[in-house]
PDB file with one MODEL, atoms N, CA, C and O in Angstrom:
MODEL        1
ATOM      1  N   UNK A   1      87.031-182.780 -89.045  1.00  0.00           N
ATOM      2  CA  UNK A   1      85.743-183.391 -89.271  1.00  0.00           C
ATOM      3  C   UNK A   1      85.500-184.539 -88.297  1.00  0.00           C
ATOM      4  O   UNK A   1      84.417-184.762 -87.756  1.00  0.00           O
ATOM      5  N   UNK A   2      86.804-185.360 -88.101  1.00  0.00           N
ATOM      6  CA  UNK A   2      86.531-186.535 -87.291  1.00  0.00           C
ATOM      7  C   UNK A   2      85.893-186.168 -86.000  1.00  0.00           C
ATOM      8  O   UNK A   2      85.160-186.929 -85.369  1.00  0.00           O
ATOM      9  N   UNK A   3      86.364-184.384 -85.471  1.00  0.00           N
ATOM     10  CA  UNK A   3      86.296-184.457 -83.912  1.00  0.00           C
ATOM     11  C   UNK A   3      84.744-183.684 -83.868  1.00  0.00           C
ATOM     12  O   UNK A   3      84.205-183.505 -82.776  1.00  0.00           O
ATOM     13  N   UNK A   4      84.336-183.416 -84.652  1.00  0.00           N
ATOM     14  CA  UNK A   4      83.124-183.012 -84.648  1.00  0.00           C
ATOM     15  C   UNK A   4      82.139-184.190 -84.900  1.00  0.00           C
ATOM     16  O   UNK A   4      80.975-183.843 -85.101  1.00  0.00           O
ATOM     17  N   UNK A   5      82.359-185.292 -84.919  1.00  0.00           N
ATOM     18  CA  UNK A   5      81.416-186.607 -85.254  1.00  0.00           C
ATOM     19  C   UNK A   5      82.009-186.897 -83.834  1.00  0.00           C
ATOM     20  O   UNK A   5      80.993-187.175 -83.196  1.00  0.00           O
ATOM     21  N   UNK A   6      82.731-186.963 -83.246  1.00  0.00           N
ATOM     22  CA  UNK A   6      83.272-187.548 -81.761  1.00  0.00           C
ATOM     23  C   UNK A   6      82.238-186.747 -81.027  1.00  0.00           C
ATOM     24  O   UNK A   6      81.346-187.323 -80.404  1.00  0.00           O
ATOM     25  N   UNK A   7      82.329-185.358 -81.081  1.00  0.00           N
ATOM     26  CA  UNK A   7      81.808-184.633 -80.535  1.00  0.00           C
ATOM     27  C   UNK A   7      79.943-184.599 -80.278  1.00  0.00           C
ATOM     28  O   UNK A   7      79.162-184.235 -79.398  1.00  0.00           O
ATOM     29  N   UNK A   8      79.871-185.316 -81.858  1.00  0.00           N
ATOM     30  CA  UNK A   8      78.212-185.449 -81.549  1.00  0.00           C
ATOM     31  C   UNK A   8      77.620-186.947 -81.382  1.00  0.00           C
ATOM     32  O   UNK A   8      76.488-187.376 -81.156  1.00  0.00           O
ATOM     33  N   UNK A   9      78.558-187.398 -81.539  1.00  0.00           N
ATOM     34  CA  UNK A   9      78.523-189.033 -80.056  1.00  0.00           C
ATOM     35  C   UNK A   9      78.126-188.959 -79.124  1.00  0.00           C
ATOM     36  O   UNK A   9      77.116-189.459 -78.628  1.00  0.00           O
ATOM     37  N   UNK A  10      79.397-187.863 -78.474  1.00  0.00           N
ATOM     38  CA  UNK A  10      79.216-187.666 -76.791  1.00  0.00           C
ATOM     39  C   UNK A  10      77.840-187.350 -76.722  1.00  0.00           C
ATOM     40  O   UNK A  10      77.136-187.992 -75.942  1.00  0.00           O
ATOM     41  N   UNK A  11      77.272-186.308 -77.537  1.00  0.00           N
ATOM     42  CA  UNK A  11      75.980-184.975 -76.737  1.00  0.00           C
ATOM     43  C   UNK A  11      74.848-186.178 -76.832  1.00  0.00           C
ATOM     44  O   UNK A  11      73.971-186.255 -75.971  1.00  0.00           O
ATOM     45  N   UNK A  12      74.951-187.473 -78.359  1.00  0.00           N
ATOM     46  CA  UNK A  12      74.174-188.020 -78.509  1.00  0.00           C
ATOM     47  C   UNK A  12      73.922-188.960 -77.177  1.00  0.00           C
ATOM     48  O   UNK A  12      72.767-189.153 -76.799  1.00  0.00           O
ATOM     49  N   UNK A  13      75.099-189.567 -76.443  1.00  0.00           N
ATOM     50  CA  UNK A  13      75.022-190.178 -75.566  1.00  0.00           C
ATOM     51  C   UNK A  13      75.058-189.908 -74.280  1.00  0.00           C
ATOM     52  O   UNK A  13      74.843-190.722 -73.382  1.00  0.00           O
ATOM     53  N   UNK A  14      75.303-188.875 -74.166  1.00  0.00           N
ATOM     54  CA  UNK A  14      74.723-188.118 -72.540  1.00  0.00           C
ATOM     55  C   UNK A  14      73.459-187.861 -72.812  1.00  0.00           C
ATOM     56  O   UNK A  14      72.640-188.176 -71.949  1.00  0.00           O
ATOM     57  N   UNK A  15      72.867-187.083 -74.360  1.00  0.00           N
ATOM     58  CA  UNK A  15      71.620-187.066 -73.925  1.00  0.00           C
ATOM     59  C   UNK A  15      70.531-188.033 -73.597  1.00  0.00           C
ATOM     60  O   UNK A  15      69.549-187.823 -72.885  1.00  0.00           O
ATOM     61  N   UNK A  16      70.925-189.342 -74.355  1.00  0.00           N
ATOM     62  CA  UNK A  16      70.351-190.812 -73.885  1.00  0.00           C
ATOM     63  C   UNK A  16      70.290-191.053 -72.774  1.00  0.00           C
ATOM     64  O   UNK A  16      69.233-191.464 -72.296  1.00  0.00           O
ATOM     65  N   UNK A  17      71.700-190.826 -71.813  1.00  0.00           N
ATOM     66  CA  UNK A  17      71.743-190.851 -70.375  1.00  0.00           C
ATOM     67  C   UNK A  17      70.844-189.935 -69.692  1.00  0.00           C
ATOM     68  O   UNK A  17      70.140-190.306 -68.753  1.00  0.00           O
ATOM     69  N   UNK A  18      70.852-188.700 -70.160  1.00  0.00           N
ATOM     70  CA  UNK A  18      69.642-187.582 -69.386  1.00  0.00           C
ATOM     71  C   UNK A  18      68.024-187.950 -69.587  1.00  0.00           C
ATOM     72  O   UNK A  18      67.047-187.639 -68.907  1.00  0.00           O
ATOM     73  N   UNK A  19      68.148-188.717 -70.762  1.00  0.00           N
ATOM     74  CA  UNK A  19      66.439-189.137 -71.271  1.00  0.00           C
ATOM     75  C   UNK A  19      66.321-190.348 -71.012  1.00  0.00           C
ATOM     76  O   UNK A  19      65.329-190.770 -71.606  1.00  0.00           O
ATOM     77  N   UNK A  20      66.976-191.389 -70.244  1.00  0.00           N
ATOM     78  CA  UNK A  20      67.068-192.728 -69.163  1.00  0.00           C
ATOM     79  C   UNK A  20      66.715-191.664 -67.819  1.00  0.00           C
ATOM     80  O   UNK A  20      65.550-191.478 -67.467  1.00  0.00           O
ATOM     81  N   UNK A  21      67.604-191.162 -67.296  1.00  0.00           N
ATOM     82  CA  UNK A  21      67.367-190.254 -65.590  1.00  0.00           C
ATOM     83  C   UNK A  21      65.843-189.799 -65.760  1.00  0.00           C
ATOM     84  O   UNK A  21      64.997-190.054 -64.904  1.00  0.00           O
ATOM     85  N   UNK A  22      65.523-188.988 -67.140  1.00  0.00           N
ATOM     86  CA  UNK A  22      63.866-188.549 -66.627  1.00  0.00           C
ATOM     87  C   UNK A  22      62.825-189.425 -66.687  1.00  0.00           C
ATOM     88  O   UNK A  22      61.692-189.107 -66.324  1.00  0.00           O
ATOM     89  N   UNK A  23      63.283-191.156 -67.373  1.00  0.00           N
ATOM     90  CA  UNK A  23      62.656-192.115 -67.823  1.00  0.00           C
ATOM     91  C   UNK A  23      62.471-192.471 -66.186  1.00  0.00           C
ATOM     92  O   UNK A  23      61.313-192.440 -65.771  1.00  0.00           O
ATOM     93  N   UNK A  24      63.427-192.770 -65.334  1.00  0.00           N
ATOM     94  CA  UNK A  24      63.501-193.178 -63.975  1.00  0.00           C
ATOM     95  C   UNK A  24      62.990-192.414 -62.972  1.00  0.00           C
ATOM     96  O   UNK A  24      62.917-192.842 -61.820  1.00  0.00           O
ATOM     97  N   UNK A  25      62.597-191.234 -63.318  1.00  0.00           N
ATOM     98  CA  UNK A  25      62.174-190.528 -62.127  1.00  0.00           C
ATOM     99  C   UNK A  25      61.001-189.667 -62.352  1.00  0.00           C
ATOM    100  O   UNK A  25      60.591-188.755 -61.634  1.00  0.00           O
ATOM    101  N   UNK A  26      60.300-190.314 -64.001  1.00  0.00           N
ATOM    102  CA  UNK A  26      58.480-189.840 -63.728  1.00  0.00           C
ATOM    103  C   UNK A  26      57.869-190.819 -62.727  1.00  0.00           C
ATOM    104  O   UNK A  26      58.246-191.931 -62.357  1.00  0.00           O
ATOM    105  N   UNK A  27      56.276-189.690 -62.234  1.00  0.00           N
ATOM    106  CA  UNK A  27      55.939-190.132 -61.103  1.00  0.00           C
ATOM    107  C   UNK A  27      55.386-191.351 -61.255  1.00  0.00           C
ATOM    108  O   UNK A  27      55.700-192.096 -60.326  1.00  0.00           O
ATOM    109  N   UNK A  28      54.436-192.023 -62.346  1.00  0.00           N
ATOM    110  CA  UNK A  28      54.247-193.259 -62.348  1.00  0.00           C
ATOM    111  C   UNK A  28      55.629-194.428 -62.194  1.00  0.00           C
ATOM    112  O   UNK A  28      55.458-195.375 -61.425  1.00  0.00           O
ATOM    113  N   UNK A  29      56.579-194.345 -62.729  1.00  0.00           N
ATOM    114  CA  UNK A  29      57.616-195.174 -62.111  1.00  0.00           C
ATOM    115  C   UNK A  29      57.925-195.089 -60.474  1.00  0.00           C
ATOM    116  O   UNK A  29      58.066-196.164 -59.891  1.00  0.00           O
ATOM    117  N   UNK A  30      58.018-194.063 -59.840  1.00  0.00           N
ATOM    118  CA  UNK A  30      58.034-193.505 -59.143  1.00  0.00           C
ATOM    119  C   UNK A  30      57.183-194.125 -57.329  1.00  0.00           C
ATOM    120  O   UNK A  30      57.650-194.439 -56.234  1.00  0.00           O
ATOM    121  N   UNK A  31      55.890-194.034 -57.871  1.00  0.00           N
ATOM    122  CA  UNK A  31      55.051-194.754 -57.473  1.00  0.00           C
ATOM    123  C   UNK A  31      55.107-195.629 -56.952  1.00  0.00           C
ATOM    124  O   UNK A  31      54.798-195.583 -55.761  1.00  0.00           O
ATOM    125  N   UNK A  32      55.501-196.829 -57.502  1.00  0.00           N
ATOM    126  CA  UNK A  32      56.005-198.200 -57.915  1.00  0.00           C
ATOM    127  C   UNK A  32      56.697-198.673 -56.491  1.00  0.00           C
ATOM    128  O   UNK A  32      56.548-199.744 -55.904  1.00  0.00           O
ATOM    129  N   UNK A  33      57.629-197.350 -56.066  1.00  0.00           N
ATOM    130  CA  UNK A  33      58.857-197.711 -54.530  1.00  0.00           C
ATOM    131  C   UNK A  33      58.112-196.917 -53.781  1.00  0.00           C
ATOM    132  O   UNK A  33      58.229-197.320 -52.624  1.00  0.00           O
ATOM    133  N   UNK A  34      57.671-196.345 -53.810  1.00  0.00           N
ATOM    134  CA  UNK A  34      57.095-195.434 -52.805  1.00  0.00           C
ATOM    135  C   UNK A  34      56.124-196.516 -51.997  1.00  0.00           C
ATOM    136  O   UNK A  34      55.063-196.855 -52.521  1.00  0.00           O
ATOM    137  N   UNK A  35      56.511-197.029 -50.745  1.00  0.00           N
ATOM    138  CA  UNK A  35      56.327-198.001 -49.938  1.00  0.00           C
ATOM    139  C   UNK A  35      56.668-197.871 -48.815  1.00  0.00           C
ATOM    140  O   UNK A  35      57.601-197.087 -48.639  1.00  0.00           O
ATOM    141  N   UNK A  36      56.025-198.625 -47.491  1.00  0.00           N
ATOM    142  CA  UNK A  36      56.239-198.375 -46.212  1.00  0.00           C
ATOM    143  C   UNK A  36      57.984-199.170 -46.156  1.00  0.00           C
ATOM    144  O   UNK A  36      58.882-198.727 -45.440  1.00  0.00           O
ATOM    145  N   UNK A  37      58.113-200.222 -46.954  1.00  0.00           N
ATOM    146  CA  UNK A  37      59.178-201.069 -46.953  1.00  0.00           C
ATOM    147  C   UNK A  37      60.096-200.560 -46.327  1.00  0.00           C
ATOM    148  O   UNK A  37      60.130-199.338 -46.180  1.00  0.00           O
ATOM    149  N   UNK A  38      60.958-201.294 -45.863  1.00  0.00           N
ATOM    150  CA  UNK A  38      62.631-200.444 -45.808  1.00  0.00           C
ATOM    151  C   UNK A  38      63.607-201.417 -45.970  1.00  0.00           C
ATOM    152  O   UNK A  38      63.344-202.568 -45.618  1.00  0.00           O
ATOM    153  N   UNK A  39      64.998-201.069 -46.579  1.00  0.00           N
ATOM    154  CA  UNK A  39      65.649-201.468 -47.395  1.00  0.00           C
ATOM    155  C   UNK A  39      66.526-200.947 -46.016  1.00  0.00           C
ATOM    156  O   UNK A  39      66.094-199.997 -45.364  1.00  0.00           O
ATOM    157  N   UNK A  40      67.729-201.610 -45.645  1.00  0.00           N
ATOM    158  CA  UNK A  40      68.572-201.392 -44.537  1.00  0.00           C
ATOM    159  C   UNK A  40      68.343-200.347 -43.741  1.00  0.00           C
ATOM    160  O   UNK A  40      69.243-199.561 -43.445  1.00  0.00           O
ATOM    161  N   UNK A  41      67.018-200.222 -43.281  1.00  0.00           N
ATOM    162  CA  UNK A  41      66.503-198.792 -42.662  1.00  0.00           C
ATOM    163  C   UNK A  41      65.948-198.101 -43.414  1.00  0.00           C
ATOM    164  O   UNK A  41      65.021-197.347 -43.119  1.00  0.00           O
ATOM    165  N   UNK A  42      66.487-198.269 -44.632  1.00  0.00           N
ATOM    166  CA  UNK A  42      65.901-196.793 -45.663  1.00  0.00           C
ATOM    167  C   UNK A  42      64.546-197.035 -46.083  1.00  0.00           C
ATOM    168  O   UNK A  42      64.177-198.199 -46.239  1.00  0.00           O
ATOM    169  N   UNK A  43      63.625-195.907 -46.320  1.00  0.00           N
ATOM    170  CA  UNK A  43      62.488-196.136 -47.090  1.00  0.00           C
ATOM    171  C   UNK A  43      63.104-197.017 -49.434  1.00  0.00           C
ATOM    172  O   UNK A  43      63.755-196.809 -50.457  1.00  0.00           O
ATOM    173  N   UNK A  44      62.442-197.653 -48.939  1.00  0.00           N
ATOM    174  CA  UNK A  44      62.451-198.270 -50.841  1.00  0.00           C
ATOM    175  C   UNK A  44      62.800-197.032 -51.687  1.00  0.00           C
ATOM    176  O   UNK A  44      63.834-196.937 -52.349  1.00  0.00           O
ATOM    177  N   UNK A  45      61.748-196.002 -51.594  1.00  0.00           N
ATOM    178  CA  UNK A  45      61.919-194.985 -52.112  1.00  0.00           C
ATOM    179  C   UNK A  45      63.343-194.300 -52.200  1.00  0.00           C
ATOM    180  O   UNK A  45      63.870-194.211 -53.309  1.00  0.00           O
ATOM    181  N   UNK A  46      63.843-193.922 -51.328  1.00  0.00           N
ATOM    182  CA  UNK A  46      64.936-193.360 -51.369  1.00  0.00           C
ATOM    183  C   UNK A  46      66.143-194.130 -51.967  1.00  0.00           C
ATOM    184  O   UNK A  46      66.907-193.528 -52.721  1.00  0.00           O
ATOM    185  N   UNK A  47      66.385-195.684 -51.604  1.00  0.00           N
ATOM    186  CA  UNK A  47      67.115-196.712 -52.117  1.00  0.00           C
ATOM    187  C   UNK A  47      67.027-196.416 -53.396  1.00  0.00           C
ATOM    188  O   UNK A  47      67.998-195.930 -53.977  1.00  0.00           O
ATOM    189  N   UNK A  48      65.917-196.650 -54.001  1.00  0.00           N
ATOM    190  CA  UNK A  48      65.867-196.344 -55.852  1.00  0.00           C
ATOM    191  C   UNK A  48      66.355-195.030 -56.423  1.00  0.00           C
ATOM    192  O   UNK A  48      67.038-194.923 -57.442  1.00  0.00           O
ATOM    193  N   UNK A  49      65.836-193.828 -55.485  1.00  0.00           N
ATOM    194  CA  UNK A  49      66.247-192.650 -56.256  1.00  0.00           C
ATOM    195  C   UNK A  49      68.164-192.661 -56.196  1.00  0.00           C
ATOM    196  O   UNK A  49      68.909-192.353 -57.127  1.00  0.00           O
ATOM    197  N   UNK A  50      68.645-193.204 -54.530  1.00  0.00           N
ATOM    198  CA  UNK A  50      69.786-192.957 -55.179  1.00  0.00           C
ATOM    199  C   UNK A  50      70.575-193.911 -55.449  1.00  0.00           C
ATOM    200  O   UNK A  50      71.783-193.731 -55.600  1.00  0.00           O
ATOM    201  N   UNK A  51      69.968-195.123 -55.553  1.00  0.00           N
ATOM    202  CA  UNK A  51      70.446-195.969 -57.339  1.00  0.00           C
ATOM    203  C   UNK A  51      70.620-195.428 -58.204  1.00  0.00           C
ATOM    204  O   UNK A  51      71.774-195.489 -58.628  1.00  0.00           O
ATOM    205  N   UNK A  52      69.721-194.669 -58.909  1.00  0.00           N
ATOM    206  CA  UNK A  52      69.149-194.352 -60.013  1.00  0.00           C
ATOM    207  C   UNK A  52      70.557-193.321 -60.207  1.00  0.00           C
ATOM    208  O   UNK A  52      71.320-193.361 -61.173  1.00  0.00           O
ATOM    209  N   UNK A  53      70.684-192.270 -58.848  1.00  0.00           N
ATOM    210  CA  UNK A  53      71.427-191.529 -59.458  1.00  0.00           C
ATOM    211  C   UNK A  53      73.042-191.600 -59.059  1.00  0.00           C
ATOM    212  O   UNK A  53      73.934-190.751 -59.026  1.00  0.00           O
ATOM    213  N   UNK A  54      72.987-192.967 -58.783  1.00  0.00           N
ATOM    214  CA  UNK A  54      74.734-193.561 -58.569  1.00  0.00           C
ATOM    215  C   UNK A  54      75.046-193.856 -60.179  1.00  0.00           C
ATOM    216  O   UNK A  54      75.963-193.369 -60.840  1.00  0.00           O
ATOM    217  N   UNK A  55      73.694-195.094 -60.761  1.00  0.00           N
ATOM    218  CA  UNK A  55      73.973-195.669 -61.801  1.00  0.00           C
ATOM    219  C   UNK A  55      74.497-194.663 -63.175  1.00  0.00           C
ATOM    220  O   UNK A  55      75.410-194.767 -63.994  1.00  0.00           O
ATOM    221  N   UNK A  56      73.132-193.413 -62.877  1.00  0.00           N
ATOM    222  CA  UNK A  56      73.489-192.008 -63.661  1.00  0.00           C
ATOM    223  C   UNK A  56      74.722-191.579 -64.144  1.00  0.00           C
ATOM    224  O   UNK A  56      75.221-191.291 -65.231  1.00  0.00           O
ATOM    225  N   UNK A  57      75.093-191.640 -62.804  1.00  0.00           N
ATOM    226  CA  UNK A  57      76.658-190.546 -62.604  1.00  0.00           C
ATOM    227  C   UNK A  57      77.775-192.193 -63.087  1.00  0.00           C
ATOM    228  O   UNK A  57      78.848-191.980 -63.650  1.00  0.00           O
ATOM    229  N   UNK A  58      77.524-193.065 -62.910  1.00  0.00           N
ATOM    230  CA  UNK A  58      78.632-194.187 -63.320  1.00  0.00           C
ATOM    231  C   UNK A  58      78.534-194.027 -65.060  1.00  0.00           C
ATOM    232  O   UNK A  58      79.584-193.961 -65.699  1.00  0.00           O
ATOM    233  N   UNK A  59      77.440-193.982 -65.635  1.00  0.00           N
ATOM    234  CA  UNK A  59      77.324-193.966 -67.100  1.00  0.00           C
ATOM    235  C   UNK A  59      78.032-192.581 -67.538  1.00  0.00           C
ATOM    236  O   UNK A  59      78.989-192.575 -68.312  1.00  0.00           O
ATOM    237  N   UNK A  60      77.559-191.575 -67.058  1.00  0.00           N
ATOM    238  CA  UNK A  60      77.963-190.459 -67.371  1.00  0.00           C
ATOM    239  C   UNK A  60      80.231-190.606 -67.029  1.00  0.00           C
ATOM    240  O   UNK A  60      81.110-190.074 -67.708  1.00  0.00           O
ATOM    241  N   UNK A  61      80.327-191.132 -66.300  1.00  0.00           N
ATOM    242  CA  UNK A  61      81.457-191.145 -66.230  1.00  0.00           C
ATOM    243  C   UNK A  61      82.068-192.312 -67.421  1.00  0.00           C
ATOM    244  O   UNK A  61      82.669-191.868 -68.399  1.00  0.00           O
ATOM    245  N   UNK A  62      81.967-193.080 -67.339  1.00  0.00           N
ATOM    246  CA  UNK A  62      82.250-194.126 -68.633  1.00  0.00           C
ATOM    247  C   UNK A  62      82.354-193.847 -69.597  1.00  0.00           C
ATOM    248  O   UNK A  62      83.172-194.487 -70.257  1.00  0.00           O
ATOM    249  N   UNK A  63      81.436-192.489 -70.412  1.00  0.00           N
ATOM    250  CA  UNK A  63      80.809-192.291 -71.519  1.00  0.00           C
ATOM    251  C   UNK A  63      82.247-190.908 -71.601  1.00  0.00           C
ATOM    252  O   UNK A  63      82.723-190.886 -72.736  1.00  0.00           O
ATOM    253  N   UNK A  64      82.836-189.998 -70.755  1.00  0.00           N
ATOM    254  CA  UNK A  64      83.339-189.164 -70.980  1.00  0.00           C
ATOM    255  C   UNK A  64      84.804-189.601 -70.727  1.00  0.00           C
ATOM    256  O   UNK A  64      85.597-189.271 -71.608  1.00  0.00           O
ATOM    257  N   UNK A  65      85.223-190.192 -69.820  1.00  0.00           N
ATOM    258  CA  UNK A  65      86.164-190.927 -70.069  1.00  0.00           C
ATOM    259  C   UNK A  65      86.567-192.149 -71.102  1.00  0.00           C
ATOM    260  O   UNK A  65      87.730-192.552 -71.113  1.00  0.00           O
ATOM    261  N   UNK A  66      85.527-192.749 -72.005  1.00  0.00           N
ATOM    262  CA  UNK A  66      86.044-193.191 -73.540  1.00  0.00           C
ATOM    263  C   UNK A  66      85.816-192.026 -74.242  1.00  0.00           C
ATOM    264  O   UNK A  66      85.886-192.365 -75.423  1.00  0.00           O
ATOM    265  N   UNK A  67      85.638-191.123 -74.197  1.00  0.00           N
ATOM    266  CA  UNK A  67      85.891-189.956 -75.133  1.00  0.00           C
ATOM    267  C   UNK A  67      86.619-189.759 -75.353  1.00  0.00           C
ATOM    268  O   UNK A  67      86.952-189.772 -76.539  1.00  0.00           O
ATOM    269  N   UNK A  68      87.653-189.333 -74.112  1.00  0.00           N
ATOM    270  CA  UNK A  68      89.093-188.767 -73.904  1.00  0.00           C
ATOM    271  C   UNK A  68      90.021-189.564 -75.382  1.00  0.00           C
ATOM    272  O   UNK A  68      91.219-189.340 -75.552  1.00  0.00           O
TER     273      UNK A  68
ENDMDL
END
């Protein structure tokens, strides 16, 4: 019983993490960087998306490694 409540932790909290990623990458947020700017060369835009999906993949890793 315990590992089936572990089990619906995890799905609960990756899916939080997957419904943060689509929170970050509708187009009105979106918008927002989309700028001539540049960030060490890079367009703004691109800087944020792959923030967004460094920060992603760091949560997602945290979250499955305290599982273990």
């Amino acid at each position: 019983m315990a590992e089936s409540r572990d089990n619906g932790q995890l799905a609960g909290r990756l899916a939080a993490v997957a419904a943060l990623g689509f929170l970050l990458a509708i187009p009105p947020l979106l918008t927002q960087f989309d700028r001539r700017d540049r960030i060490f060369g890079l367009p703004v835009l691109y800087v944020y998306l792959y923030l967004v999906w460094a920060v992603l993949i760091g949560l997602i890793a945290v979250i499955v490694s305290r599982s273990r």
